[in-house]
FILO-627133 format. One record per residue: residue in three letters; x, y, z of N, C-alpha, C, O, CB in turn. Coordinates in steps of 0.2 Angstrom, whole numbers. Atoms other than C-alpha are relative to their C-alpha. Glycine has a CB too. Layout:
BEGIN
+--------+--------+---------+-------+---------+----------+-------+--------+---------+-------+--------+---------+-------+---------+----------+-------+
! residu ! n.east ! n.north !  n.up ! ca.east ! ca.north ! ca.up ! c.east ! c.north !  c.up ! o.east ! o.north !  o.up ! cb.east ! cb.north ! cb.up !
+--------+--------+---------+-------+---------+----------+-------+--------+---------+-------+--------+---------+-------+---------+----------+-------+
!    ALA !      X !       Y !     Z !       X !        Y !     Z !      X !       Y !     Z !      X !       Y !     Z !       X !        Y !     Z !
...
+--------+--------+---------+-------+---------+----------+-------+--------+---------+-------+--------+---------+-------+---------+----------+-------+
END
This chain:
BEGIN
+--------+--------+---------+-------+---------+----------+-------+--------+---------+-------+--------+---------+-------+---------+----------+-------+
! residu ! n.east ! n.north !  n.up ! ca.east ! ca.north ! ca.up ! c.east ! c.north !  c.up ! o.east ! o.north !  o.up ! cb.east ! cb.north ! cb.up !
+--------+--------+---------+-------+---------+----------+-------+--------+---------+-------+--------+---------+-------+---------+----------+-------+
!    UNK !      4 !      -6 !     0 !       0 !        0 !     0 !      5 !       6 !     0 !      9 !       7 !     4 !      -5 !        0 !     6 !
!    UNK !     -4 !      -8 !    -1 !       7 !       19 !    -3 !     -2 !       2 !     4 !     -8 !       2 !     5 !       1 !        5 !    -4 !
!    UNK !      1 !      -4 !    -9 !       8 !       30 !    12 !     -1 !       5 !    -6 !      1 !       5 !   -12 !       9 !        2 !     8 !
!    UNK !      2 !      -7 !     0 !       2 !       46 !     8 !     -5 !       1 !     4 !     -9 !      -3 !     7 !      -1 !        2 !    -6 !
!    UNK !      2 !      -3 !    -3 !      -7 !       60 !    14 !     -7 !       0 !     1 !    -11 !       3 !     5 !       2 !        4 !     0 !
!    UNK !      6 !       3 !    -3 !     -23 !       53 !    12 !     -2 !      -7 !     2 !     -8 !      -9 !     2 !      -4 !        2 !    -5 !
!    UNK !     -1 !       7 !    -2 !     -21 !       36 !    18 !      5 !      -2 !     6 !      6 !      -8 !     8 !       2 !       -4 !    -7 !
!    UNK !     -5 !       1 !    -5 !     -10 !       36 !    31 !     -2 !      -3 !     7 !      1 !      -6 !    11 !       3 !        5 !     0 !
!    UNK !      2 !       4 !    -6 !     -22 !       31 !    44 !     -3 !      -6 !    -3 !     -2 !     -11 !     1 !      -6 !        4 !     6 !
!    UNK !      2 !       7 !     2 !     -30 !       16 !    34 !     10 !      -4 !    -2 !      9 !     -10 !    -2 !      -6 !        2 !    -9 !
!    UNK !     -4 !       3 !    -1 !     -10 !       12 !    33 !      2 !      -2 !     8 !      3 !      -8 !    10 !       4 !        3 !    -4 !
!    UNK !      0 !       0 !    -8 !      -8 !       13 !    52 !     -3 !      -6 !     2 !      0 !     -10 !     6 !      -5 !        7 !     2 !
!    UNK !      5 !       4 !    -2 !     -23 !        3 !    55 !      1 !      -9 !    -4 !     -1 !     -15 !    -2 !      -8 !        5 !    -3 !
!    UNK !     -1 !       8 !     3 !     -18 !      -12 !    44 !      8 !      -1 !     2 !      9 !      -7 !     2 !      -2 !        1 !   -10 !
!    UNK !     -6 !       4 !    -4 !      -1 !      -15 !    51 !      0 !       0 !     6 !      2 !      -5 !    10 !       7 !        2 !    -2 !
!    UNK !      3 !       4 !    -9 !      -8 !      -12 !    69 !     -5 !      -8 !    -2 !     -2 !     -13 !     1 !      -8 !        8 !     6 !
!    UNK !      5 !       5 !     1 !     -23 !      -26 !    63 !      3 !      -7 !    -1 !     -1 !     -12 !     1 !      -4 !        1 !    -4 !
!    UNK !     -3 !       4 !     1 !      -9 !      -37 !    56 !      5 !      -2 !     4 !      9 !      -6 !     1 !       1 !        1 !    -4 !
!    UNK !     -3 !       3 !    -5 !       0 !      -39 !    71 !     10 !       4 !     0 !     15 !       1 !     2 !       0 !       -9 !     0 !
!    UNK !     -8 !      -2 !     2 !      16 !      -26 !    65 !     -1 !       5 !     5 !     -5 !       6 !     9 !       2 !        3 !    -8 !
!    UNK !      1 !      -3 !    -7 !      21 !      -13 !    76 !      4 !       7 !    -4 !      9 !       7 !    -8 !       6 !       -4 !     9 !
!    UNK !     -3 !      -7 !     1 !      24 !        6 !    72 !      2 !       1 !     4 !     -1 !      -2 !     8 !      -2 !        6 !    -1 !
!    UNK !     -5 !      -3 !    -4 !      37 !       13 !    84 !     -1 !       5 !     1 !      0 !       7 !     7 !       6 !        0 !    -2 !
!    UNK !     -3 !      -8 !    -1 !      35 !       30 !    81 !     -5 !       3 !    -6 !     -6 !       0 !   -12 !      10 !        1 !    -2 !
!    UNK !      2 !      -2 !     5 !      24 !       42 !    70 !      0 !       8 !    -2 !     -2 !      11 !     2 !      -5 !       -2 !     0 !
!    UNK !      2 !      -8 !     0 !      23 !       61 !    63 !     -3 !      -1 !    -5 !     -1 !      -5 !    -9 !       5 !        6 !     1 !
!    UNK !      5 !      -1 !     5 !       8 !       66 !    53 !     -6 !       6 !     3 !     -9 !       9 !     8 !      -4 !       -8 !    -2 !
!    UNK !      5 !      -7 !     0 !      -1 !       79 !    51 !     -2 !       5 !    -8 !      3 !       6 !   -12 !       4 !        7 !     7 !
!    UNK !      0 !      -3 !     7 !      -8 !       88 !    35 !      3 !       8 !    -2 !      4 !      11 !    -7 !      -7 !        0 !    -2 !
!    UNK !     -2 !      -4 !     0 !      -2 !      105 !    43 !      8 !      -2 !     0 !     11 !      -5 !     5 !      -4 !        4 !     5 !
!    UNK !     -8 !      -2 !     0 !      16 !      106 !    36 !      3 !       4 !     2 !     10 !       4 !     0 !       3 !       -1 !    -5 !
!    UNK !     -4 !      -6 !    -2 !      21 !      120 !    42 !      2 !      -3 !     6 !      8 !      -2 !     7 !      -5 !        7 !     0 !
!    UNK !      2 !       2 !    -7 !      17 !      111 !    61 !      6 !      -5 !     1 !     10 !      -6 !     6 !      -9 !       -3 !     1 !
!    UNK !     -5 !       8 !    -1 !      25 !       93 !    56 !      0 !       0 !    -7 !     -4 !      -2 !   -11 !      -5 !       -9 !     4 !
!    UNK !     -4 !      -1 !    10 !      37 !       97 !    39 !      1 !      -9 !    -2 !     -2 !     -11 !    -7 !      12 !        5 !    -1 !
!    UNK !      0 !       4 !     2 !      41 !       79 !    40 !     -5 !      -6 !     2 !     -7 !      -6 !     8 !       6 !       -1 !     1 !
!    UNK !      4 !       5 !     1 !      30 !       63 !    38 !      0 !      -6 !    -2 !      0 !      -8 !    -8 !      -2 !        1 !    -3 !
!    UNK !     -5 !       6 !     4 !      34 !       46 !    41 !     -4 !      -4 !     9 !     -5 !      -3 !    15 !      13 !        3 !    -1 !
!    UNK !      2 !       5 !    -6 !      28 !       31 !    52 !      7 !      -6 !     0 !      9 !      -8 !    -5 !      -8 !       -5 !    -2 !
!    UNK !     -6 !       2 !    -1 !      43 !       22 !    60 !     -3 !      -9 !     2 !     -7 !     -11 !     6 !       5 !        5 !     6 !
!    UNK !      5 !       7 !     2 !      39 !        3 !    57 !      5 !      -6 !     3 !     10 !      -8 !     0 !       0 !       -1 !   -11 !
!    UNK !     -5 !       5 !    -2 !      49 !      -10 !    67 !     -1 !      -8 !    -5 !     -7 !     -11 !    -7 !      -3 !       -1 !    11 !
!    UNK !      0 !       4 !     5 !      55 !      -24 !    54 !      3 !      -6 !     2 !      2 !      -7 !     8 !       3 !        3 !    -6 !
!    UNK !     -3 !       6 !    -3 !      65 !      -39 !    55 !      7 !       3 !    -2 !     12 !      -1 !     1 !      -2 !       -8 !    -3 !
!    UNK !     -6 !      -3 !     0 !      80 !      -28 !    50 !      2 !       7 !     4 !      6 !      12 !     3 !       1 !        0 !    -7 !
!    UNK !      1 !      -8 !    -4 !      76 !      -13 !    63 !     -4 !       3 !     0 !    -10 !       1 !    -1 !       3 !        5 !    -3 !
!    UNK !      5 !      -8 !     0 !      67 !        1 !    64 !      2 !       3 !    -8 !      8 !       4 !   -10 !       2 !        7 !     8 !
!    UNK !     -3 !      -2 !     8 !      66 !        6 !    46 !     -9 !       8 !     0 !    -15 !       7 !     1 !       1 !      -11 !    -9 !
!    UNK !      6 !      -7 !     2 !      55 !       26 !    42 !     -4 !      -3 !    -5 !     -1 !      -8 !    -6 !       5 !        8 !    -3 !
!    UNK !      7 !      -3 !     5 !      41 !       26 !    29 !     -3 !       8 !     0 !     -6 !      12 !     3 !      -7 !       -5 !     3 !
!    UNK !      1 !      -6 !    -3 !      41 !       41 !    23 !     -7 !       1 !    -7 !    -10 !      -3 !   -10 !       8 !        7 !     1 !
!    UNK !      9 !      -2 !     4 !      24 !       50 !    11 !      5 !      -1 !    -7 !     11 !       1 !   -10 !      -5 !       11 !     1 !
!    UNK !      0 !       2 !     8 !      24 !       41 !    -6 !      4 !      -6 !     1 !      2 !     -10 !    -4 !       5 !        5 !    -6 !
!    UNK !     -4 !       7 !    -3 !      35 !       26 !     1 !     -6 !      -7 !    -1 !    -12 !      -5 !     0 !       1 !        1 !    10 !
!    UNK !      2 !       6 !    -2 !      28 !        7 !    -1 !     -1 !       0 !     5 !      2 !       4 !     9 !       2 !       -4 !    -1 !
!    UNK !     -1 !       4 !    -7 !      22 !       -3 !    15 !     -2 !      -6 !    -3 !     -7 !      -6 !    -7 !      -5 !        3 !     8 !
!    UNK !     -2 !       7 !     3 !      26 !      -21 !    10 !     -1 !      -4 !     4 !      4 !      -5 !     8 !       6 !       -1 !    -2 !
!    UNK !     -2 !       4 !    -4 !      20 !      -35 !    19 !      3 !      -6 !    -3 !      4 !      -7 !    -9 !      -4 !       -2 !     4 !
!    UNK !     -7 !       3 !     2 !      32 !      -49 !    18 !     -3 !      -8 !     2 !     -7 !      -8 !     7 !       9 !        4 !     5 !
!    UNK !      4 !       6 !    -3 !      28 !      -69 !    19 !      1 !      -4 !     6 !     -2 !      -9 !     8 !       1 !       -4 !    -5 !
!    UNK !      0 !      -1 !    -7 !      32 !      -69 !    34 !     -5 !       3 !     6 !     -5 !       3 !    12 !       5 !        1 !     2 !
!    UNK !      6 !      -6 !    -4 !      17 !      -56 !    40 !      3 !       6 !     2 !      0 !      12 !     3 !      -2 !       -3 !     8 !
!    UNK !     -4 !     -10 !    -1 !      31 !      -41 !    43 !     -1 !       3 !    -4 !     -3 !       0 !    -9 !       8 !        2 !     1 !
!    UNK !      1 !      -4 !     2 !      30 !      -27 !    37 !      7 !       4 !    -2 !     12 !       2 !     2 !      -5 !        2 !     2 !
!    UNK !     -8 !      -4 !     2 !      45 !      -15 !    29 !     -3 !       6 !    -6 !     -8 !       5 !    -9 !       7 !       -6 !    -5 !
!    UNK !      1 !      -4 !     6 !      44 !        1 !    18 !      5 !      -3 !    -5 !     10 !      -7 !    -4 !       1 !        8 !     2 !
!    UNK !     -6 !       2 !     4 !      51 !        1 !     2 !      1 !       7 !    -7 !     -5 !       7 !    -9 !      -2 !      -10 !    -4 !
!    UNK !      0 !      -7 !     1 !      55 !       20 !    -9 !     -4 !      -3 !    -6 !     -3 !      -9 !    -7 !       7 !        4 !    -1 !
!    UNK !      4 !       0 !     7 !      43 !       22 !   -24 !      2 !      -2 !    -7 !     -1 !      -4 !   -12 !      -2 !        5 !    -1 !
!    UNK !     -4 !       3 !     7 !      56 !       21 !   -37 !      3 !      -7 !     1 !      5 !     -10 !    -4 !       8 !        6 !    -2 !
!    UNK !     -3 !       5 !    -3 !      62 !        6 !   -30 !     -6 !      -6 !    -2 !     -4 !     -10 !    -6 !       3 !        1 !     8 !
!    UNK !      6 !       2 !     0 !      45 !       -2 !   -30 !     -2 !       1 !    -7 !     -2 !      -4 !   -10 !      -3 !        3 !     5 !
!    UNK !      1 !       1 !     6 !      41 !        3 !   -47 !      4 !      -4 !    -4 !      2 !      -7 !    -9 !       1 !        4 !    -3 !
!    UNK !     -4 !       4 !     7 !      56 !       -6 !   -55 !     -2 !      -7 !     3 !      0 !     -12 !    -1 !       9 !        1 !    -1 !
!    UNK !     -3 !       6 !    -3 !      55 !      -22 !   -43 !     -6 !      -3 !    -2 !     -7 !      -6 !    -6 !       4 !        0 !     8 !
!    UNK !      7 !       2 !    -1 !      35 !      -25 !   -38 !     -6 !       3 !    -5 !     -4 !       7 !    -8 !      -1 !        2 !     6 !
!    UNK !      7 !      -1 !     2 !      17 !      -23 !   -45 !     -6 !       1 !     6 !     -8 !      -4 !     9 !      -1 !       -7 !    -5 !
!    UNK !      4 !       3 !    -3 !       5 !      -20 !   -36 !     -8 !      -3 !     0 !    -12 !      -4 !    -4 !       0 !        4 !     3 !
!    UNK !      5 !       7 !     1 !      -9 !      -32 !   -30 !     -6 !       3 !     4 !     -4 !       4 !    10 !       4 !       -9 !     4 !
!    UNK !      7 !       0 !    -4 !     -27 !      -28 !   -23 !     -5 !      -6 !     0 !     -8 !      -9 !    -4 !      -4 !        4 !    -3 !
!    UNK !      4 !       5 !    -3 !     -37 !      -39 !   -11 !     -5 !       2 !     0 !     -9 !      -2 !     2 !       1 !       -2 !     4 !
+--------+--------+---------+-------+---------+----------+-------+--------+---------+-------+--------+---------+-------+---------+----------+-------+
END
């Protein structure tokens, strides 16, 4: 799923529901308030940021991980359930 600024609590809500764990979050649509924007995503390689426009990828193991947009275009497709 892509993070952005209109979806960011329907991303929230689906890796809390799937048993993943945000660490950490700043959002808010007043940028002036909170410039940066990013849910800090505990992975199996760390704590890794998700920041706006970022993948959130779950993984076949049930974790979750961001992954950068350009990165994600060349590599994945995405799939709706």
């Amino acid at each position: 799923m892509q993070l952005n600024s209109s979806n960011y609590l329907d991303v929230f809500r689906w890796i809390s529901t799937e048993n993943g764990r945000i660490k950490e979050w700043s959002w808010d649509n007043d940028t002036d308030t909170f410039p940066e924007r990013y849910l800090l995503i505990e992975t199996l390689e760390g704590d890794m940021k998700a920041e706006e426009f970022d993948w959130v990828i779950k993984g076949v193991g049930g974790e979750f991980y961001p992954c950068k947009h350009y990165i994600f275009e060349m590599t994945y497709e995405e799939v709706h359930e």
